[in-house]
N, C-alpha and C positions, 0 to 999 in steps of 0.2 A: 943955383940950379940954372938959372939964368943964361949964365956964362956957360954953363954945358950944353945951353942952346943953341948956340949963336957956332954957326960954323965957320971958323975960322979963313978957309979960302973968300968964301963968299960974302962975309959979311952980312950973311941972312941970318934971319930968327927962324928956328922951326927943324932946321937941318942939323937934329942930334943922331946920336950913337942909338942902335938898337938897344946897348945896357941903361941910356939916358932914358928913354921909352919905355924898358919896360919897370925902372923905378917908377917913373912917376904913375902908369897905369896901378903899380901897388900900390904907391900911398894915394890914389885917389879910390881904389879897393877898402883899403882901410878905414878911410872915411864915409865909406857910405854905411860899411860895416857897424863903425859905432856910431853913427846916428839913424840906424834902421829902425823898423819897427819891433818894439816889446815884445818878448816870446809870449806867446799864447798859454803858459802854465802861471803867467805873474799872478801874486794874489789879489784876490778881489777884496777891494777896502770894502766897499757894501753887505758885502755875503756876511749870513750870521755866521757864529763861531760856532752856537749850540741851536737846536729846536725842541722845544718844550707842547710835547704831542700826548694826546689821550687816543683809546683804543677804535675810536668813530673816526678820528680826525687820521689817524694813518691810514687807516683802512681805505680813506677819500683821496689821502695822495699817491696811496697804490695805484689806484683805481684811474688816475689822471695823468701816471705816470707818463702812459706813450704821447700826449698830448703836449704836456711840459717837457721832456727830453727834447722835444723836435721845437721848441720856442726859444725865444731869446735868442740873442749874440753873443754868447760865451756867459749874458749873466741872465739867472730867470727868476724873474717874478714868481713869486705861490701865494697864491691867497687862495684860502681854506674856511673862507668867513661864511660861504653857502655850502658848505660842510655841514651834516646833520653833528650837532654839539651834544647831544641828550647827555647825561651820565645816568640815569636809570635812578630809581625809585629813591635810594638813600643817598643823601650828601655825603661828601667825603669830609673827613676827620681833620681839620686843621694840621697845617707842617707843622713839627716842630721846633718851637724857637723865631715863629713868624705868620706871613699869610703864605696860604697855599700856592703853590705856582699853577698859572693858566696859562693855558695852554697856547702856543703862537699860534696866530691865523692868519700873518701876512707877512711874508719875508724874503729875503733876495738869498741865492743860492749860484753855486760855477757851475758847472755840467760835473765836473768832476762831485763835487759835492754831495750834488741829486743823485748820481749814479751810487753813492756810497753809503745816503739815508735811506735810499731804497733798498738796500741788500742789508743793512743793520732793522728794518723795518720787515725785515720779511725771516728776520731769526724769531722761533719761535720762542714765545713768553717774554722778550723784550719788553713791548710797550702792555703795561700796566694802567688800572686807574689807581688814583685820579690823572694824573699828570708824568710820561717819561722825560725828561732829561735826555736829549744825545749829543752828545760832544762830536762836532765832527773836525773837530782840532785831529782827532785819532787818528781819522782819515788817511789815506796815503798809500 
């Protein structure tokens, strides 16, 4: 490339062809290309997979939703730990085949994520006691 530099009458560097010019303008294109920054849909290694929620503890992330939507930089913190926890007067029944699952009260989530446990959180009869399960693998 060098040599298609280098103009020949003059003995100067610098004095290429417009087609010399506009290669190299593309392969320095090309390179900025592939060392750019990350798309903005990458997954988030942090973010849970699943959230393990009772019928208090969504009702609180409903409820704080516009607050969390407008936080973070693409990743958001939830903690649900000053969340009213009650489960009401009778314990719940042992899982079976183990312990019962409790509920998350601190987790990291994408925007995308949040946008997606909120609208699975807001069908009704979803979230049950003691404990729901949501896969936000499903997501998408």
């Amino acid at each position: 490339m060098l040599a298609a530099m280098i103009d020949k009458g003059s003995n100067r560097v610098g004095a290429c062809s417009a087609a010399s010019r506009l290669g190299l303008a593309a392969a320095l294109l090309a390179g900025f290309v592939a060392v750019g920054p990350a798309p903005a849909a990458e997954p988030c290694g942090l973010c849970a997979a699943a959230v393990a929620i009772n019928p208090p503890l969504a009702q609180c992330l409903l409820d704080r939703y516009a607050t969390l939507a407008t936080s973070g930089n693409g990743v958001i913190a939830v903690d649900l730990s000053d969340c009213e926890t009650e489960r009401g007067i009778v314990e719940a029944l042992p899982a079976v085949g183990g312990e019962p699952d409790e509920p998350d009260l601190k987790f990291m989530l994408s925007r995308p994520q949040l946008d997606c446990l909120k609208s699975r959180l807001e069908e009704p009869g979803l979230v049950r006691d003691p404990v729901t399960r949501i896969d936000l693998d499903t997501c998408g």
